[in-house]
C-alpha positions as CSV (number, residue, x, y, z in Angstrom):
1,X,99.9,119.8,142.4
2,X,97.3,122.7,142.9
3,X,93.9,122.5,143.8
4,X,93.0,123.5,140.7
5,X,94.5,121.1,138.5
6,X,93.1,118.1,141.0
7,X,89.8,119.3,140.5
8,X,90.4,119.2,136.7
9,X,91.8,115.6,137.2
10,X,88.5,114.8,138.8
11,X,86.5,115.9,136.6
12,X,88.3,114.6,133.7
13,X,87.9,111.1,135.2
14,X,84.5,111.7,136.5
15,X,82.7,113.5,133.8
16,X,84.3,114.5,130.8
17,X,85.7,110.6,130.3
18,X,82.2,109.2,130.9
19,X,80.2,112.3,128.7
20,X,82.7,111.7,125.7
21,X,82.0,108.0,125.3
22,X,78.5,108.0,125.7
23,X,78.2,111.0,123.0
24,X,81.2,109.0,120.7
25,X,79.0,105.9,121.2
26,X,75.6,107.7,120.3
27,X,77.0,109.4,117.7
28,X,78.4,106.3,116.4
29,X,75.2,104.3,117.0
30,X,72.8,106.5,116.0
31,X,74.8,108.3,113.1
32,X,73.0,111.3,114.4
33,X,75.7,114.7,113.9
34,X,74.2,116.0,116.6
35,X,76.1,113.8,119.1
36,X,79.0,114.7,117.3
37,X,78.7,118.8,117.4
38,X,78.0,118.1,121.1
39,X,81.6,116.4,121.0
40,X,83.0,118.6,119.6
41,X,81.5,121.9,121.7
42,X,82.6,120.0,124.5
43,X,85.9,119.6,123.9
44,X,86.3,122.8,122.2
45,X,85.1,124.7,125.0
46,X,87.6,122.7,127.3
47,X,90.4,123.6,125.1
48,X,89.6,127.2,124.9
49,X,89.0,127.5,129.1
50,X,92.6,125.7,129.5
51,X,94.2,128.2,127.3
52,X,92.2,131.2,128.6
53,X,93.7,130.0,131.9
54,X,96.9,129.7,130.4
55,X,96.9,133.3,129.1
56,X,95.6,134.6,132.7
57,X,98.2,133.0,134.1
58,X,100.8,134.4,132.6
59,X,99.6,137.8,132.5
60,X,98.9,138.0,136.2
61,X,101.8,135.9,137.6
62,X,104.9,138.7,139.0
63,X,108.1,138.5,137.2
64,X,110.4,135.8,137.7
65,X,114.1,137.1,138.2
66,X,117.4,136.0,137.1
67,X,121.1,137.4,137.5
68,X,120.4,139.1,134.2
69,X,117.1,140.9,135.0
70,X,119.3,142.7,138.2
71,X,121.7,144.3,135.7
72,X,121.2,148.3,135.3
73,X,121.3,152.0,136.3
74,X,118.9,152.0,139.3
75,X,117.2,155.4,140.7
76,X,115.0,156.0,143.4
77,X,111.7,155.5,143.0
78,X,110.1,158.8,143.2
79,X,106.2,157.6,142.2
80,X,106.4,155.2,145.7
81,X,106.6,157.9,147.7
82,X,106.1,161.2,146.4
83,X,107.5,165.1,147.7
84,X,110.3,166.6,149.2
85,X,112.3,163.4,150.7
86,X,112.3,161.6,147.6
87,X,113.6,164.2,145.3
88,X,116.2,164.8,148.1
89,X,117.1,161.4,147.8
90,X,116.7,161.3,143.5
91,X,119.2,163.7,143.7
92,X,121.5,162.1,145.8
93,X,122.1,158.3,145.6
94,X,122.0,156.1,142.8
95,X,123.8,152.7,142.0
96,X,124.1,150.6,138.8
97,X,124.9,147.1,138.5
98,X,127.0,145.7,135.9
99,X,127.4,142.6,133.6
100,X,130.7,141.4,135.2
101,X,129.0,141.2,139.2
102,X,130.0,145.0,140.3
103,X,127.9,147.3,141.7
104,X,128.8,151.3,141.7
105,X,126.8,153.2,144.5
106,X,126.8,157.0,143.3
107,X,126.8,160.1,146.2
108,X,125.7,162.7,143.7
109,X,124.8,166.3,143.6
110,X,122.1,166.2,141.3
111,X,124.6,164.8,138.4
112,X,127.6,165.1,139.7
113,X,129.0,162.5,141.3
114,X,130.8,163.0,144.9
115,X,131.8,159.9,146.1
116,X,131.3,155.7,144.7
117,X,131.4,152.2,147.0
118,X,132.1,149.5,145.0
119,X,131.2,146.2,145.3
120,X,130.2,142.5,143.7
121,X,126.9,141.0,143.6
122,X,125.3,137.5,143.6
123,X,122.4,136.0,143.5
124,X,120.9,133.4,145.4
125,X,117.6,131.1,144.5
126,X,116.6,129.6,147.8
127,X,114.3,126.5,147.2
128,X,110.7,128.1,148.7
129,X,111.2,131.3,145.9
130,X,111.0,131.1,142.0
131,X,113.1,134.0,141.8
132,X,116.6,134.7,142.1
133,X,117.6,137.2,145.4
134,X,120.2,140.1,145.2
135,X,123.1,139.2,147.5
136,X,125.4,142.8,147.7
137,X,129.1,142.2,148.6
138,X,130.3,145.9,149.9
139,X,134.2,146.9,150.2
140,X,134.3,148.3,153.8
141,X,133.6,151.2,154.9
142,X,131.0,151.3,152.8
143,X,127.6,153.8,152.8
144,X,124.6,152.8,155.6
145,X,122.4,151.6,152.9
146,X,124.4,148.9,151.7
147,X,125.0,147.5,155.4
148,X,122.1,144.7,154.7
149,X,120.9,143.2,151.0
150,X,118.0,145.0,149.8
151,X,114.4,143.2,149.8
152,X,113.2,142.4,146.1
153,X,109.1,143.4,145.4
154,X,107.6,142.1,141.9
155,X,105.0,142.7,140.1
156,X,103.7,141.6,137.2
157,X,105.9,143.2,134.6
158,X,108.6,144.8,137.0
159,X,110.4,144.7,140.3
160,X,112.0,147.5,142.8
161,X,114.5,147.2,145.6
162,X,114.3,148.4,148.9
163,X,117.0,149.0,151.3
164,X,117.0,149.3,154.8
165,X,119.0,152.4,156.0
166,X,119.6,153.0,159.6
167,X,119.1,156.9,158.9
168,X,116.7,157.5,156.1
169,X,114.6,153.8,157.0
170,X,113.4,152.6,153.4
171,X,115.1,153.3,150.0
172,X,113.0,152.3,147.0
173,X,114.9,152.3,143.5
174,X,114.3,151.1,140.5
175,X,115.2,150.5,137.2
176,X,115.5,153.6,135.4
177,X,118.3,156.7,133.9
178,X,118.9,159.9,136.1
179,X,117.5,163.1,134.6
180,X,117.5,166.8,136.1
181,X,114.1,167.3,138.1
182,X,112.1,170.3,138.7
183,X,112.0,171.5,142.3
């Protein structure tokens, strides 16, 4: 467990245990609502904080992938790294995985498509990682891109691959359908 929820256990034992039956028995003793409406701040307010937390946390924790989530048209992602190489390369690779494990790895000319490696993909879910990794299974010869698995980056409410290329270094895509550019 976390820091955080030992510190709550702590406190749970230490103060909020001890606080509620000395207000439950005052109340009780004196018949005094006051003791009661203290109660029942106290607990309210520890009820709301744990689901404030609750709410934080999943707003701010990155996406947690599965097989599913890897499934798409992928494109690169032009917004990473903006100008002249990365239209170059919008125009010219793209790759979509399918339901039944392929993977199709477009050469295009803006949208015409020149040449596609085909392949399977997996995914693996070491122990140390919540999220499932993209394992890419290339017929040979295949393009440089695909010679290792690409690196998976989340976010909170998305994810992009990069691939190491031997010539063009990093290749970030993500999820997303071609369309024309102006250049």
């Amino acid at each position: 467990m976390g820091f955080g929820f030992n510190l709550f256990f702590l406190c749970l034992i230490f103060i909020l245990i001890p606080l509620t039956g000395i207000l439950l028995v005052s109340w009780l003793y004196t018949s005094k609502p006051v003791y009661g409406k203290i109660l029942g701040a106290v607990w309210f307010g520890i009820i709301f904080l744990v689901f404030i937390a609750s709410i934080a946390n999943w707003l701010f924790s990155k996406t947690e992938l599965d097989r599913n989530d890897y499934t798409g048209t992928y494109i690169i992602h032009r917004d990473y790294f903006e100008g002249h190489q990365a239209d170059w390369q919008y125009n010219h690779f793209r790759f979509q995985i399918t339901n039944q494990d392929s993977i199709f790895f477009y050469i295009t000319e803006k949208d015409r498509i020149l040449k596609t490696y085909k392949g399977t993909v997996t995914t693996s879910n070491p122990e140390h990682h919540r999220s499932d990794r993209l394992i890419i299974n290339m017929e040979q010869p295949t393009h440089h891109i695909l010679a290792s698995n690409p690196t998976t980056y989340r976010s909170n409410w998305s994810f992009y691959l990069v691939f190491n290329s031997q010539e063009y270094y990093n290749l970030f895509f993500k999820k997303g359908e071609w369309k024309p550019i102006d250049q």
